[in-house]
C-alpha positions in Angstrom: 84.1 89.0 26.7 80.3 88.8 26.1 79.5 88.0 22.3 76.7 90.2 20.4 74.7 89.3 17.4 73.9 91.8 14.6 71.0 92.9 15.8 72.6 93.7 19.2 71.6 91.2 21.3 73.7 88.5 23.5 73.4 84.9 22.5 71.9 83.0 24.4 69.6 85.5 26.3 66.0 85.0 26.0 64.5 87.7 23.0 61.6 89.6 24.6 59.7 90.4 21.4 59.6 86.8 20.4 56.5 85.2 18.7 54.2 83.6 21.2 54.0 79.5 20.8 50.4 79.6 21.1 48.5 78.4 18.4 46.2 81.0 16.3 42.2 80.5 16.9 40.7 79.5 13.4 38.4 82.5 12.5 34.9 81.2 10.9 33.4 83.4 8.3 30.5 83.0 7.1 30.4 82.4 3.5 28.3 84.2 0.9 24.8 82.9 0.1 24.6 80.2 -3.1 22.0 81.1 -6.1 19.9 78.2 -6.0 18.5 78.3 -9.4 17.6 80.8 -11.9 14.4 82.2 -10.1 16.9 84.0 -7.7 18.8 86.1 -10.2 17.8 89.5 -11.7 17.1 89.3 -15.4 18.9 92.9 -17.5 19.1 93.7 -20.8 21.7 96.2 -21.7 21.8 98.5 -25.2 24.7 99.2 -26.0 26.3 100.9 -28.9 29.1 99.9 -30.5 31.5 102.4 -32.4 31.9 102.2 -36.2 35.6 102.9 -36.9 38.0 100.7 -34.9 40.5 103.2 -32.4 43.8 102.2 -31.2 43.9 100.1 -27.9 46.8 102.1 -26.2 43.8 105.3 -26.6 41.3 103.4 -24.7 41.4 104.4 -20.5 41.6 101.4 -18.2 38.2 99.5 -17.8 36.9 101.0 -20.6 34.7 98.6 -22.8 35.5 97.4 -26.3 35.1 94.9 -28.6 37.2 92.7 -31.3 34.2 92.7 -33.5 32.2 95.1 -34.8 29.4 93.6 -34.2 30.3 93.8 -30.4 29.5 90.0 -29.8 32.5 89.5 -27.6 33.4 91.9 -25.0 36.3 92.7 -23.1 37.6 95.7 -20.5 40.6 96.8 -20.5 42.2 96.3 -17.4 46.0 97.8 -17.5 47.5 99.1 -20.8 49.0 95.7 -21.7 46.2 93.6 -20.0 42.2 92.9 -21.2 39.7 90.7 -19.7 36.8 88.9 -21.5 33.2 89.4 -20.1 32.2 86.1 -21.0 34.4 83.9 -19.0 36.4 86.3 -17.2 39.9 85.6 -18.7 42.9 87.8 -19.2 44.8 87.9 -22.1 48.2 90.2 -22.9 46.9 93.0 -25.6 50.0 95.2 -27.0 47.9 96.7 -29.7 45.8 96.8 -31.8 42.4 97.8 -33.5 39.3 97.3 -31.3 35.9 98.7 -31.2 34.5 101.2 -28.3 31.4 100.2 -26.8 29.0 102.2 -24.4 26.8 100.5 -22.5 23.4 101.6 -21.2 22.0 99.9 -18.6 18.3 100.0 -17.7 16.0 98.0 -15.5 13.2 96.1 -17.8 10.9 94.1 -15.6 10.1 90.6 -17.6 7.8 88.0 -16.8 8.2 85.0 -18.1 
């Protein structure tokens, strides 16, 4: 009597769907150009306005901008409603809560020469 597997084939037959032994060809992409120095980037100064009264952090929406401070010196988005990063160095910290500060941003293009 022949013997099946689970999957319904007979051991020791050859699979026809089986992975091919060939080794994949290594794909080359080409990888995004560096910033040499300064002189390459785009200077921008944004306004922003930064609210008064502190809101709750569970009434912000998800990557809305706010601040610990009044002040609005350090920055964050809020990126889930447990989860905020920091704008300055792009780290995410657990938020359940809390008191922050809205903050609307205004962007506009102010050319500088320095």
């Amino acid at each position: 009597m022949e013997q099946t597997a689970n999957n319904g084939h007979k051991q020791g037959e050859k699979a026809l769907n089986t992975p091919s032994t060939k080794p994949r060809k290594a794909r080359y992409l080409t990888g995004l150009p560096s910033v040499a120095s300064t002189q390459d980037q785009q200077k921008v100064i944004y306004n922003m306005n930064v609210d008064k009264t502190p809101t709750e952090f569970n009434s912000l929406d998800n990557y809305e901008v706010f601040s610990m401070t009044n002040d609005g010196s350090s920055l964050m988005f809020k990126i889930s409603k447990s989860r905020a990063v920091r704008l300055s160095d792009r780290k995410t910290f657990s938020a359940n809560g809390g008191r922050v500060h809205k903050v609307t941003l205004q962007s506009h293009y102010l050319n500088i020469e320095e």
